[in-house]
N, C-alpha and C positions, 0 to 999 in steps of 0.2 A: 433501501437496504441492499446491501449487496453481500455476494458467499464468497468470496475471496479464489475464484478457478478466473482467471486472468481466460478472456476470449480470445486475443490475440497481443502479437508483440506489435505496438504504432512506432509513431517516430512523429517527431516534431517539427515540422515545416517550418516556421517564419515565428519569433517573439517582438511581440513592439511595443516598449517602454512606456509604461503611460504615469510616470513618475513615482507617485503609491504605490504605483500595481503595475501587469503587464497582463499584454492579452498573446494567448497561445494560438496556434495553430496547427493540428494536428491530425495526422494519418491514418485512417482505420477503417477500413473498408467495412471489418463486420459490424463492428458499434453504430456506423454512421447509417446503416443501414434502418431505414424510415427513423431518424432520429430528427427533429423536432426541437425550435428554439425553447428553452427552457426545461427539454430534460435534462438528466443527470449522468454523468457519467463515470467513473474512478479512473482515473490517469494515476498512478502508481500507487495504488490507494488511499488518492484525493478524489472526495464526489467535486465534479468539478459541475456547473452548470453551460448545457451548449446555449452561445450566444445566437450562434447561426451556423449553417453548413452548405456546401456545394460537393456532389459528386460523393464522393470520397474521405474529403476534409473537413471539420468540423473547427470551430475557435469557440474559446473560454475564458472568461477573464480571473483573474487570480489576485485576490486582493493582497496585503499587507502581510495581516495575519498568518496569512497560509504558507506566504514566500518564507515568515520567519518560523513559523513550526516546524516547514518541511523541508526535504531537500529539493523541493522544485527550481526555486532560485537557484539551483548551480547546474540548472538544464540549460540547454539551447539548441540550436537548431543544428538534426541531425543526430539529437541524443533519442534511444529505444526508450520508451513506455510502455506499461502492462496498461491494458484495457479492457473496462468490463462493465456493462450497462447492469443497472439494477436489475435485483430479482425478483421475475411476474409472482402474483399469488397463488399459491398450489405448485411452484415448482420444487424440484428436487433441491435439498440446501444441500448444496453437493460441500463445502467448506465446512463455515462456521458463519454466525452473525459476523458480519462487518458493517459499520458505520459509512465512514470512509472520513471518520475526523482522526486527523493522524494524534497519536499522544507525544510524539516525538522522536528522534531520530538516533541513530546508530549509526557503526561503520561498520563494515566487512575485516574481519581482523586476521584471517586466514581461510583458506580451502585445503581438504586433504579427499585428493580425489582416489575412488578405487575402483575395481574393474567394473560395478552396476550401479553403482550411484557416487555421491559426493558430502563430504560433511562440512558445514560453514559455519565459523564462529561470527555472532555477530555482537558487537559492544552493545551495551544496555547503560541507558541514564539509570541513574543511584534512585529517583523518582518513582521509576516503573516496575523494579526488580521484587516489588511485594507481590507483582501483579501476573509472574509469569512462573508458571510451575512444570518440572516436570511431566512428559507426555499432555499438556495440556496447549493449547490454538493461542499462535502468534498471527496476527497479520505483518509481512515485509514484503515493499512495496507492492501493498493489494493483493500479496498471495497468501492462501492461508495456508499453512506450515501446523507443523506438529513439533513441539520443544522437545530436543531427545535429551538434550543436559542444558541445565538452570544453577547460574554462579550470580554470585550478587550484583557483577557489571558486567557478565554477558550470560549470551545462551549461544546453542549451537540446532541448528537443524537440518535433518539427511535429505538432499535433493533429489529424485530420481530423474530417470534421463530424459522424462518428460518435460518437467520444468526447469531443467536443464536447456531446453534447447526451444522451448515455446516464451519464455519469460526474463527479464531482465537478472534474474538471477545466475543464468548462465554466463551471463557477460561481466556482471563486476567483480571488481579485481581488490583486494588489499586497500585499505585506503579509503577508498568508495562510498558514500554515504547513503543508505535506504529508510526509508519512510518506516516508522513501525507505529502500532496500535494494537494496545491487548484488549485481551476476553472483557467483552463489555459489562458481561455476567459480574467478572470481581469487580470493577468499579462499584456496582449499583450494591452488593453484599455489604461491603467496606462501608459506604456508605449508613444502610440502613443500621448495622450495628453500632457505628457512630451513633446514629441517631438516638438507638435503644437503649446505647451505653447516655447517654447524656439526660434521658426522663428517669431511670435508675434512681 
């Protein structure tokens, strides 16, 4: 599980095609720090699993699945990453729950910046749009956000100059496609009353 505060911004050293799938290679001095074949990691908030590391760098392999859910597939080497090791037990959930299974993807549809922070509109699939409410925790890419306005195919949320200038969100531009995944809390609601709705 992880809280969505991005540890640092990486960067992707070397991708090699393994036809299915591809295995990454990526930069992150604080993650890789005693990281361990088989932990987990969120690379834009994807839990990715470390294959192996040396030094500094770490590689992951990324099946099928994950290329088509997320925007990782249109990464490559030399593109910035959010990075963030799960969260010990008893620490502060400084976020929100995150998974790190992305639900699917958006674009950047505008920034309107002003003197202490930034506003970003971001597109929303017609899928997710039951799932994101006013003042209530998006994850994009691996950062948890707070929805300041909620339309049926977007949201928008206020960046400050913190994650402005520590996180991939500083850098994308118009166009740009980021990773999202809502409050896991409505998933699991939605669900149950389905359920309850249907013994009725």
């Amino acid at each position: 599980m992880f809280t969505g505060i991005v540890e640092e911004l990486g960067e992707i050293t070397a991708v090699e095609n393994l036809g299915d799938a591809c295995r990454f290679r990526l930069r992150g001095p604080v993650v890789t720090e005693g990281a361990k074949h088989g932990d987990s990691i969120a690379v834009n908030g994807v839990c990715l699993t470390v294959v192996d590391h040396e030094g500094d760098e770490f590689t992951a392999d990324v099946m099928a699945e994950t290329l088509d859910r997320s925007s990782l597939g249109a990464l490559g080497v030399g593109s910035r990453v959010n990075l963030e090791r799960p969260t010990a037990v008893g620490a502060r959930l400084g976020g929100h729950i995150v998974q790190g299974h992305v639900d699917g993807t958006g674009a950047v549809l505008e920034r309107k910046p002003s003197e202490h922070w930034e506003i970003v509109k971001v597109s929303l699939p017609a899928d997710l749009s039951r799932y994101v409410v006013e003042k209530g925790s998006i994850t994009v890419d691996g950062i948890s956000l707070t929805v300041v306005d909620a339309g049926p195919d977007y949201f928008t949320v206020s960046l400050i100059p913190t994650t402005l200038a520590l996180t991939t969100l500083g850098l994308k531009q118009p166009g740009d496609p980021v990773n999202l995944e809502v409050d896991v809390v409505a998933k699991y609601v939605e669900r149950l009353l389905a359920d309850r709705g249907r013994q009725a």
